[in-house]
N, CA, C and O atoms as CSV, one atom per row, in Angstrom:
chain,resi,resn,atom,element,x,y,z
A,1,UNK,N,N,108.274,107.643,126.469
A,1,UNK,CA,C,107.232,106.760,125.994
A,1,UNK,C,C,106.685,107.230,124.642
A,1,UNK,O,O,106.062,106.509,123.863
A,2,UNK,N,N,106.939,108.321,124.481
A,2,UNK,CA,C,106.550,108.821,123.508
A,2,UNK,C,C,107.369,108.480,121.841
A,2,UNK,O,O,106.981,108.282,120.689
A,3,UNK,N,N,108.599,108.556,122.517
A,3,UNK,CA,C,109.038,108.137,121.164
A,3,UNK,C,C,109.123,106.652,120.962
A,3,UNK,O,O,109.316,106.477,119.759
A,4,UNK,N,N,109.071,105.611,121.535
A,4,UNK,CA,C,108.726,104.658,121.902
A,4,UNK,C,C,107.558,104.098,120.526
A,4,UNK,O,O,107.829,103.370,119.571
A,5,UNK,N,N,106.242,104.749,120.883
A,5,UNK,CA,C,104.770,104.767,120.329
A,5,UNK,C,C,105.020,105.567,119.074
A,5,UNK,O,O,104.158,105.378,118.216
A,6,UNK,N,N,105.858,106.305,118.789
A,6,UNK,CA,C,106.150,106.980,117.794
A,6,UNK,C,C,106.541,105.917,116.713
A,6,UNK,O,O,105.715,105.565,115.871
A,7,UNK,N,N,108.146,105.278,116.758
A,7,UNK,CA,C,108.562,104.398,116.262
A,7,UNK,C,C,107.760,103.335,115.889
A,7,UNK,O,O,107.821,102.976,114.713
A,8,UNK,N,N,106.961,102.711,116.714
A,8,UNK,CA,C,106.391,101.688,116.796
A,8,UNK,C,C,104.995,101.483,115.307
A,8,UNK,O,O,104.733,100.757,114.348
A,9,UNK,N,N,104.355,103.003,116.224
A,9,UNK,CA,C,102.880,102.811,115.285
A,9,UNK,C,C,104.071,103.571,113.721
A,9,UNK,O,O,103.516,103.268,112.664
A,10,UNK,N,N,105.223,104.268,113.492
A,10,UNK,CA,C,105.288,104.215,112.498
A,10,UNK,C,C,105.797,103.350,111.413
A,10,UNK,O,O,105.520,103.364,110.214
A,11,UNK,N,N,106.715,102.483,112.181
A,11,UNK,CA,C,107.048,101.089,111.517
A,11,UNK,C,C,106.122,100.294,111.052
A,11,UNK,O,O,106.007,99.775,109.942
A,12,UNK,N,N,105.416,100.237,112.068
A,12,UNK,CA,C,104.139,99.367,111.771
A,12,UNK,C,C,103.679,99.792,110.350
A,12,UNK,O,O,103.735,99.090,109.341
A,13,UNK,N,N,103.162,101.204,110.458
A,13,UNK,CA,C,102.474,101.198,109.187
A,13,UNK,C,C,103.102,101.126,107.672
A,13,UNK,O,O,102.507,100.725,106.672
A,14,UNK,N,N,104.570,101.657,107.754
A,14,UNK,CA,C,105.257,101.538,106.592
A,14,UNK,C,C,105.562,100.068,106.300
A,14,UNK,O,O,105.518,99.819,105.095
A,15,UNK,N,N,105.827,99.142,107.002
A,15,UNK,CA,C,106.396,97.524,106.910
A,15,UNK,C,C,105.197,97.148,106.479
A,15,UNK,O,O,105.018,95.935,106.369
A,16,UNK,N,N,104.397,97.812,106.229
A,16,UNK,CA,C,102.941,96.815,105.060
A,16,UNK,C,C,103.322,97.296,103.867
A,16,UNK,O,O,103.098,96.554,102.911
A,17,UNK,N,N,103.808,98.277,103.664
A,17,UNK,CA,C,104.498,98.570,102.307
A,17,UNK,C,C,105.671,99.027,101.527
A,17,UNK,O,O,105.731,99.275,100.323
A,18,UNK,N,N,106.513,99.086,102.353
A,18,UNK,CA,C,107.720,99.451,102.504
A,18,UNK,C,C,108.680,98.242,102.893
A,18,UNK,O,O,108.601,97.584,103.930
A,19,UNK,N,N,109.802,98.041,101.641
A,19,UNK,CA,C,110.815,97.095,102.160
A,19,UNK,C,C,111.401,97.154,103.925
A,19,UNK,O,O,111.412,98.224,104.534
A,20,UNK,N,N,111.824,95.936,104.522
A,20,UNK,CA,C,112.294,95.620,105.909
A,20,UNK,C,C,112.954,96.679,105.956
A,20,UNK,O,O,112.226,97.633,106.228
A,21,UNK,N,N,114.326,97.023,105.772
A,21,UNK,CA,C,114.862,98.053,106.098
A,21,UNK,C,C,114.193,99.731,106.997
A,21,UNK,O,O,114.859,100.417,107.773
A,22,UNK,N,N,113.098,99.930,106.664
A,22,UNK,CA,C,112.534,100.886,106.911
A,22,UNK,C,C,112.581,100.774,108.399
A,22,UNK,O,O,112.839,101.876,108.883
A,23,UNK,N,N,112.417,99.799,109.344
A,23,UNK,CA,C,112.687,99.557,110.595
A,23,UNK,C,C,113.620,100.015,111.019
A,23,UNK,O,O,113.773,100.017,112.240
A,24,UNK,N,N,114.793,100.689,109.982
A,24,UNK,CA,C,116.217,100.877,110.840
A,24,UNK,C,C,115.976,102.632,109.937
A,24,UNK,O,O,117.074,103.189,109.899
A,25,UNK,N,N,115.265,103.188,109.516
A,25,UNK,CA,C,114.843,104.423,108.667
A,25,UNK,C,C,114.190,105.204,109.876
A,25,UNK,O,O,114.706,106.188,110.405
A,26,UNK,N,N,113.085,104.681,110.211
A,26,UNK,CA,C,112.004,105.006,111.254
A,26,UNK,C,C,112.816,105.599,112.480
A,26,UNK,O,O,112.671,106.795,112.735
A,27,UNK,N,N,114.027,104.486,113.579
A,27,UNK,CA,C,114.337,105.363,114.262
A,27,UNK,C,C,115.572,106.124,114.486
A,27,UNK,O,O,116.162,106.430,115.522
A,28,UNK,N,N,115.893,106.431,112.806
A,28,UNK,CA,C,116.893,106.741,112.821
A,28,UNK,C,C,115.875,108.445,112.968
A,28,UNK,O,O,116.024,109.226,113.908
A,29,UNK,N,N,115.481,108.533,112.492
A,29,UNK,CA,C,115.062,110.300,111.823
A,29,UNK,C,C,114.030,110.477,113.320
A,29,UNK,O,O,113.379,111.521,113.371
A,30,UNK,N,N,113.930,109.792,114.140
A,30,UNK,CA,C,112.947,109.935,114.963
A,30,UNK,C,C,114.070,110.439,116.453
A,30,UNK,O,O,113.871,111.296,117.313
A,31,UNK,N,N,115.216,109.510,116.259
A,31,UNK,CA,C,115.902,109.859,117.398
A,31,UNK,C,C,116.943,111.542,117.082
A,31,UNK,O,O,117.266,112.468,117.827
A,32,UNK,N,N,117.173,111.251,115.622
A,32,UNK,CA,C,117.543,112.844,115.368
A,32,UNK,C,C,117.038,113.921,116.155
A,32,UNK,O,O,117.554,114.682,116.974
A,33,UNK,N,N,115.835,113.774,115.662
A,33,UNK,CA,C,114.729,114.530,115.945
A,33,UNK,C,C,114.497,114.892,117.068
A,33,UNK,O,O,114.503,116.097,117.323
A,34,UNK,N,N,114.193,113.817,118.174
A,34,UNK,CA,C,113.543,114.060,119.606
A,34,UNK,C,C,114.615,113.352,120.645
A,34,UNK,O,O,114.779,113.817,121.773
A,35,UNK,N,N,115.361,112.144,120.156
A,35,UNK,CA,C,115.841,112.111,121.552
A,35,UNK,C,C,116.678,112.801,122.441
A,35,UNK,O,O,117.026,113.866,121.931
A,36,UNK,N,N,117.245,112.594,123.807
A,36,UNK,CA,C,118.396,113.106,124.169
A,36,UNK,C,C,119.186,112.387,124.541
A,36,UNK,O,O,120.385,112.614,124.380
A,37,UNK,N,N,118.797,111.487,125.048
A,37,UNK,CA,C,120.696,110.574,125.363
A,37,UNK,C,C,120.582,109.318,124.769
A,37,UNK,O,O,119.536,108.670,124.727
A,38,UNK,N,N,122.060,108.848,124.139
A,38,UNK,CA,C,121.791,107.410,123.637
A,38,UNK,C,C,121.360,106.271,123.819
A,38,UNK,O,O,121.157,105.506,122.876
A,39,UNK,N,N,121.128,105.933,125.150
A,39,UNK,CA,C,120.862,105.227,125.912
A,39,UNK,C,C,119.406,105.074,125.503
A,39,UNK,O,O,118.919,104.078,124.968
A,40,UNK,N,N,118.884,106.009,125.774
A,40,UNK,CA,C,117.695,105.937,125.597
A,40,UNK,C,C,117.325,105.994,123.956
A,40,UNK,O,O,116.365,105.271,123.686
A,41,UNK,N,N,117.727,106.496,123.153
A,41,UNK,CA,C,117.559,105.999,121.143
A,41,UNK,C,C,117.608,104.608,121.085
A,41,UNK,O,O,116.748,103.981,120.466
A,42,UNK,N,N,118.942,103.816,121.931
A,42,UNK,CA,C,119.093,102.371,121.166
A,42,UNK,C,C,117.923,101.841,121.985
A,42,UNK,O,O,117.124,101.148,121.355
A,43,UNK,N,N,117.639,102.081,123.509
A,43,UNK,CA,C,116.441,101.247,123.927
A,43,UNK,C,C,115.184,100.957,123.553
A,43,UNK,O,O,114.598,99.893,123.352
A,44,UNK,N,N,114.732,102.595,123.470
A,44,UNK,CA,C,113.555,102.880,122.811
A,44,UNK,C,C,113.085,102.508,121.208
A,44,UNK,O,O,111.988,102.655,120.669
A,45,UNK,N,N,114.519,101.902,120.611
A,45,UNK,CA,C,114.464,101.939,119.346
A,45,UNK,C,C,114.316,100.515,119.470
A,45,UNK,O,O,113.472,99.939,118.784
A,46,UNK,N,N,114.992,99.937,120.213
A,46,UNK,CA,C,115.542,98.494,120.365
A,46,UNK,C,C,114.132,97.810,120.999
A,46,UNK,O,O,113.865,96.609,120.951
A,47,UNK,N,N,113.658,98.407,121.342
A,47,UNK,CA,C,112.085,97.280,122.422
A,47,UNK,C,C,110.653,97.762,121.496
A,47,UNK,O,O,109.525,97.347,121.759
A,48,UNK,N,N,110.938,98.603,120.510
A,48,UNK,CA,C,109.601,99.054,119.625
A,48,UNK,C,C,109.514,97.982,118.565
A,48,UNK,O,O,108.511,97.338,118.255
A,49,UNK,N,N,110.853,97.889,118.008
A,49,UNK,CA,C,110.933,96.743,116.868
A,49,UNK,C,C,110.995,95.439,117.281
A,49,UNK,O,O,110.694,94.634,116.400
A,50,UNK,N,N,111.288,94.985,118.335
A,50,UNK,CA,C,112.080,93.876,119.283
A,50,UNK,C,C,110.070,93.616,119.028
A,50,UNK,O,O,109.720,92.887,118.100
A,51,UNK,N,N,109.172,94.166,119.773
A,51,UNK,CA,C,108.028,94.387,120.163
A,51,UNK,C,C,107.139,94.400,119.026
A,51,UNK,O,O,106.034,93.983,119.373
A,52,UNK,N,N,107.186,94.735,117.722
A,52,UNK,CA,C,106.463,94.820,116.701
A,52,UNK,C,C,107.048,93.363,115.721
A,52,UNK,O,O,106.125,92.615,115.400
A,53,UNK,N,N,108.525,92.908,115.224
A,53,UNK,CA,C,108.830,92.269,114.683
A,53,UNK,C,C,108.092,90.546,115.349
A,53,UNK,O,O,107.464,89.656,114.776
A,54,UNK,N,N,108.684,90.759,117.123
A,54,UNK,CA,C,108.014,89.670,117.906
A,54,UNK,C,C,106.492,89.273,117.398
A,54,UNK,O,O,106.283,88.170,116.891
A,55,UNK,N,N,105.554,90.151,117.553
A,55,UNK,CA,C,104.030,90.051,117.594
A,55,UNK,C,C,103.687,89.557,116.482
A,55,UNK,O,O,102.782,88.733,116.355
A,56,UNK,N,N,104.555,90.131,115.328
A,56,UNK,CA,C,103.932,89.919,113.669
A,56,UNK,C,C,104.699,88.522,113.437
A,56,UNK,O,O,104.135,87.646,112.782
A,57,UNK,N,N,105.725,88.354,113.864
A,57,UNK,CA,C,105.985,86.641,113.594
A,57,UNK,C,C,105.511,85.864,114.483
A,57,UNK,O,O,105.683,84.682,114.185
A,58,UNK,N,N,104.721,86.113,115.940
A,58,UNK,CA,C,103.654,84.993,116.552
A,58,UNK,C,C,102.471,85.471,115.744
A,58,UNK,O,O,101.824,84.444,115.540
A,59,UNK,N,N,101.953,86.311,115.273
A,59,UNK,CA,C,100.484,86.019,114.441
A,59,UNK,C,C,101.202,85.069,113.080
A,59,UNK,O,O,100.510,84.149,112.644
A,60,UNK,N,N,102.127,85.237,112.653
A,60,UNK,CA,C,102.549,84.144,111.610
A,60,UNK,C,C,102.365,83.129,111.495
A,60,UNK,O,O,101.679,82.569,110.639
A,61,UNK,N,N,103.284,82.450,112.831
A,61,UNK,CA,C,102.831,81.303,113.618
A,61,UNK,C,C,101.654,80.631,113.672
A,61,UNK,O,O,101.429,79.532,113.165
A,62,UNK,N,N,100.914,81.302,114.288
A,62,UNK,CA,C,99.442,81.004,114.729
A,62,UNK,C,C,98.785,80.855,113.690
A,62,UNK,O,O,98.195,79.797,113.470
A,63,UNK,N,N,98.752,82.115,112.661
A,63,UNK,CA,C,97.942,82.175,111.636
A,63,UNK,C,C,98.316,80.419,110.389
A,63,UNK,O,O,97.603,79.644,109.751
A,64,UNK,N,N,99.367,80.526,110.574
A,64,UNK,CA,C,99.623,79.010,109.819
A,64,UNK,C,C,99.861,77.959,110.268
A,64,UNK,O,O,100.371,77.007,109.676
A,65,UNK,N,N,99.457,78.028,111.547
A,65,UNK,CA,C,99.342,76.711,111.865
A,65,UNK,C,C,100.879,76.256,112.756
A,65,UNK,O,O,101.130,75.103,113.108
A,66,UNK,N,N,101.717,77.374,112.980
A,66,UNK,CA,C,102.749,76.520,113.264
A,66,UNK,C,C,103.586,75.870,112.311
A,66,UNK,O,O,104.599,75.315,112.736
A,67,UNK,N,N,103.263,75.841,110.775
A,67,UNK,CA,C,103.927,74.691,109.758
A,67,UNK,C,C,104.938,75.814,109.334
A,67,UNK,O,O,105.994,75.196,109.201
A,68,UNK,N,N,105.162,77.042,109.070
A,68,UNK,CA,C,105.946,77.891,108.320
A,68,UNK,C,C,107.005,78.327,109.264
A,68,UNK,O,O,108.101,78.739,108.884
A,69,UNK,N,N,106.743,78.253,110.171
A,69,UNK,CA,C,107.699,78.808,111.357
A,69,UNK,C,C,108.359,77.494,111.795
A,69,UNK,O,O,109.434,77.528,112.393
A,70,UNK,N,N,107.898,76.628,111.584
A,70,UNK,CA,C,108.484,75.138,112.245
A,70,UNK,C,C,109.460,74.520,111.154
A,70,UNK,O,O,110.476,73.914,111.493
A,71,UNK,N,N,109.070,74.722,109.725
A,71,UNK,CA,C,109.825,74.026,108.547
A,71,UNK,C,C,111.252,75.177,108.693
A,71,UNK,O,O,112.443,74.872,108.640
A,72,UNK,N,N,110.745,76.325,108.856
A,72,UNK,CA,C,112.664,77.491,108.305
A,72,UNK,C,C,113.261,77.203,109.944
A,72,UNK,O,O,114.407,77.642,110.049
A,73,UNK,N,N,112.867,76.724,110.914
A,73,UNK,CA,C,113.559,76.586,112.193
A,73,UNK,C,C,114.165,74.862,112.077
A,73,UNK,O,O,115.047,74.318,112.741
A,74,UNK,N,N,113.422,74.385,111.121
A,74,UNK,CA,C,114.520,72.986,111.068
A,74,UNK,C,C,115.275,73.694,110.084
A,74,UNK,O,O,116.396,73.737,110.590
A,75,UNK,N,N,115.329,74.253,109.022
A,75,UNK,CA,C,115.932,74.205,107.708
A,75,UNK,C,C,116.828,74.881,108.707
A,75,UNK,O,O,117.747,74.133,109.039
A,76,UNK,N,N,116.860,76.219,109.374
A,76,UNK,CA,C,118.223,76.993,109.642
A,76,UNK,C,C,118.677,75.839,110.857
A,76,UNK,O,O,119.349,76.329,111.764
A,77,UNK,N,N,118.513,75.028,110.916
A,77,UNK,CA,C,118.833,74.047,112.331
A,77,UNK,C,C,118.500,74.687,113.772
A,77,UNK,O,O,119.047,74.334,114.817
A,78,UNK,N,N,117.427,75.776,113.646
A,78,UNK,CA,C,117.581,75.779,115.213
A,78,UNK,C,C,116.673,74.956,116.040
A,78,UNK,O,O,116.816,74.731,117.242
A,79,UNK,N,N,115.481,74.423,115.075
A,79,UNK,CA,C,114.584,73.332,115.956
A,79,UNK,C,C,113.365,73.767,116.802
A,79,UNK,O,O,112.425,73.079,117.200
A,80,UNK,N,N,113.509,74.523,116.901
A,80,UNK,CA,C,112.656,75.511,117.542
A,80,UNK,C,C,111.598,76.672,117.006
A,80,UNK,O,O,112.123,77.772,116.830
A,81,UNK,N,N,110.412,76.593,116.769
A,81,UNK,CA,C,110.025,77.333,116.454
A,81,UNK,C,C,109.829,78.720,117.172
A,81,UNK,O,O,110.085,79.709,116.485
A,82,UNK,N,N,109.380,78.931,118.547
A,82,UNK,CA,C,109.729,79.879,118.910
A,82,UNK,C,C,110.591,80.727,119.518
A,82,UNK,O,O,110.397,81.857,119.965
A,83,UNK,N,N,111.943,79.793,119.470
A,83,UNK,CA,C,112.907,80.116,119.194
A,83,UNK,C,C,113.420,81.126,118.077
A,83,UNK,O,O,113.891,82.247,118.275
A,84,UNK,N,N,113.261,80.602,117.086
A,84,UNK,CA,C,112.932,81.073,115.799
A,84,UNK,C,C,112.755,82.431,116.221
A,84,UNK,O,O,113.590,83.299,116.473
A,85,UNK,N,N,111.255,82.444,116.252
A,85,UNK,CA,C,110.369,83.684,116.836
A,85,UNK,C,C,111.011,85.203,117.329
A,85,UNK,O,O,111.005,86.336,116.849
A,86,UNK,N,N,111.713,84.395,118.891
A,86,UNK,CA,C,112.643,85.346,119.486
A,86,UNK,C,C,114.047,85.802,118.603
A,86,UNK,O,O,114.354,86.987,118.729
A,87,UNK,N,N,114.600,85.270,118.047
A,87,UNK,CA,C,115.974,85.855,116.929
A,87,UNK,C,C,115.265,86.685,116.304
A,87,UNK,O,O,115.656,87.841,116.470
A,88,UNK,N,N,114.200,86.554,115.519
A,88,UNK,CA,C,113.788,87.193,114.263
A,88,UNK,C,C,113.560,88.515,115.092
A,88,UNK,O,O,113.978,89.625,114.762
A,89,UNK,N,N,112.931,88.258,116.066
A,89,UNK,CA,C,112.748,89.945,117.168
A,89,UNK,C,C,113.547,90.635,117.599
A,89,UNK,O,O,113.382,91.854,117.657
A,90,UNK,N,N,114.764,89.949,118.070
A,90,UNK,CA,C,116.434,90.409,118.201
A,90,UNK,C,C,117.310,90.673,117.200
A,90,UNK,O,O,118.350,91.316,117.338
A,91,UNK,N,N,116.872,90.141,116.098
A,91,UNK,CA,C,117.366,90.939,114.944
A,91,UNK,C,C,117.077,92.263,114.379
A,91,UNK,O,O,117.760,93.253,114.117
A,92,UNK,N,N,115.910,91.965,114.283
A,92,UNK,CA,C,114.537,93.699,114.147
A,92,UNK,C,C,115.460,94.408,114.999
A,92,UNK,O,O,116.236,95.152,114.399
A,93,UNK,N,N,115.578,94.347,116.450
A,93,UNK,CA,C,115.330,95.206,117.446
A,93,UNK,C,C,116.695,96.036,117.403
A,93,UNK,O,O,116.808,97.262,117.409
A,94,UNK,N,N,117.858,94.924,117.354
A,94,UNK,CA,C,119.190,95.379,117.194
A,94,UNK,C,C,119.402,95.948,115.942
A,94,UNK,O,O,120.446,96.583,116.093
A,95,UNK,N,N,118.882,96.152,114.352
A,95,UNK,CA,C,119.008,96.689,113.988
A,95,UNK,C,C,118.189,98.406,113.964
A,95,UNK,O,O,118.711,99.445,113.559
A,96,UNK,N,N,117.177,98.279,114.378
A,96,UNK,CA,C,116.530,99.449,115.081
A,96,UNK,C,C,117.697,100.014,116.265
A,96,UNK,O,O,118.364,101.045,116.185
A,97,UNK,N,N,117.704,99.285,117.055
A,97,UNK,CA,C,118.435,99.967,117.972
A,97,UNK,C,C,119.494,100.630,117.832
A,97,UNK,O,O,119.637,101.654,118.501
A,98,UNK,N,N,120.503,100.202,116.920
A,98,UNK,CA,C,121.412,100.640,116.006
A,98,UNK,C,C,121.551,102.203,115.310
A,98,UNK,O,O,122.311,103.169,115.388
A,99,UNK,N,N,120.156,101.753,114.489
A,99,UNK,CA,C,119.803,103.102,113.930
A,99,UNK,C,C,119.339,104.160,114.592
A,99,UNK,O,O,119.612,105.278,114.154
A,100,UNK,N,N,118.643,104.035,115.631
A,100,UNK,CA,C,118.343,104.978,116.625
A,100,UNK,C,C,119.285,105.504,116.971
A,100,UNK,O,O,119.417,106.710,116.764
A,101,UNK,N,N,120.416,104.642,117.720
A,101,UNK,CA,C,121.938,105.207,118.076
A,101,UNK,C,C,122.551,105.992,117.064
A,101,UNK,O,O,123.320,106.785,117.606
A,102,UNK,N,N,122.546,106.112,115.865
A,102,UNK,CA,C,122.890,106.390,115.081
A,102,UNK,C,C,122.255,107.937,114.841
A,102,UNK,O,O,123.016,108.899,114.743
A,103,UNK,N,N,120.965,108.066,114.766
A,103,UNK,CA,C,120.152,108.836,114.506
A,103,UNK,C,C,120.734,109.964,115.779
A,103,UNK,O,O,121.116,111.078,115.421
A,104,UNK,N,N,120.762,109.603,117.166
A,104,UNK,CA,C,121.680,110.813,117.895
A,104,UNK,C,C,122.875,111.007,118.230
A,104,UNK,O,O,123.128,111.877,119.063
A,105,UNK,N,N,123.887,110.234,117.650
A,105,UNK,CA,C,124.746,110.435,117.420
A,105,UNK,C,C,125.239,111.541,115.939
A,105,UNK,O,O,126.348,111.983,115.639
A,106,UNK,N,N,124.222,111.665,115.426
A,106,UNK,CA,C,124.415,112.768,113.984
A,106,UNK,C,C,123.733,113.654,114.994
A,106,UNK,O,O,124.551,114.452,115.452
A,107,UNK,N,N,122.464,113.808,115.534
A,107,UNK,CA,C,121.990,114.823,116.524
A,107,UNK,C,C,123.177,115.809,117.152
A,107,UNK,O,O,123.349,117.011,116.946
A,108,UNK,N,N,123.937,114.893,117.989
A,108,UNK,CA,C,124.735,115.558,118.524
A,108,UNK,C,C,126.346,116.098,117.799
A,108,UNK,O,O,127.212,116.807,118.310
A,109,UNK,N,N,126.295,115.317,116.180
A,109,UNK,CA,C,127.186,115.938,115.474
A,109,UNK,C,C,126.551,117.454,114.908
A,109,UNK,O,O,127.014,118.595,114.899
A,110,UNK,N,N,125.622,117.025,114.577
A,110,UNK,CA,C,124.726,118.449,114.248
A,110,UNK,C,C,124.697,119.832,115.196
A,110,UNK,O,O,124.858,121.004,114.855
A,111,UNK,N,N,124.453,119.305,116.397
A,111,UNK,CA,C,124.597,120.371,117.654
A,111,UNK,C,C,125.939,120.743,117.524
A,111,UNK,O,O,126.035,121.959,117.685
A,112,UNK,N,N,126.939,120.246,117.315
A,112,UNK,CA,C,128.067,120.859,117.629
A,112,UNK,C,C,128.661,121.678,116.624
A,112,UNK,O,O,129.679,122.239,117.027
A,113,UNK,N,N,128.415,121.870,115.697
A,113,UNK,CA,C,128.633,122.871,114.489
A,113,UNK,C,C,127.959,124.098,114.623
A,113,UNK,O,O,128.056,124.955,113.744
């Protein structure tokens, strides 16, 4: 849980100023660092961003009315705005999750030298 809250509150704070990418930065150096099995990097990596990307595109939503999230969900044809919503969170999450995997998979290249 810990690295979890780790990832999370630190994405959070860099994605106010820091290009998107940083989402896949965050758990990469975090799962280096602390995790131990992969399983647990891509999850933990995968439900922090999944979880932060989700929340900040429903305050989007909300905050505008519904009109900004509803116009790029016709334009990409999916029709759906919170539809919409959920991809944009599965995108975040899988690329987090990714990087997390990534992040102990060098862990355990590192250990073995």
């Amino acid at each position: 849980m810990r690295l979890f809250s780790l990832i999370l509150f630190t994405s959070l704070l860099l994605q106010l100023w820091m290009p998107w990418w940083t989402i896949m930065a965050v758990p990469f150096v975090f799962c280096l660092w602390k995790c131990r099995t992969p399983g647990r990097a891509f999850l933990m990596s995968f439900l922090a961003v999944f979880l932060l990307w989700g929340l900040a595109s429903l305050f989007i939503h909300i905050r505008s009315g519904g009109i900004l999230s509803e116009r790029v969900s016709i334009l990409l044809g999916i029709g759906n705005p919170l539809l919409l919503i959920l991809i944009t969170a599965f995108t975040g999450g899988l690329a987090a999750g990714l990087a997390g995997w990534a992040g102990w998979e060098c862990r355990k290249l590192f250990r073995q030298r």
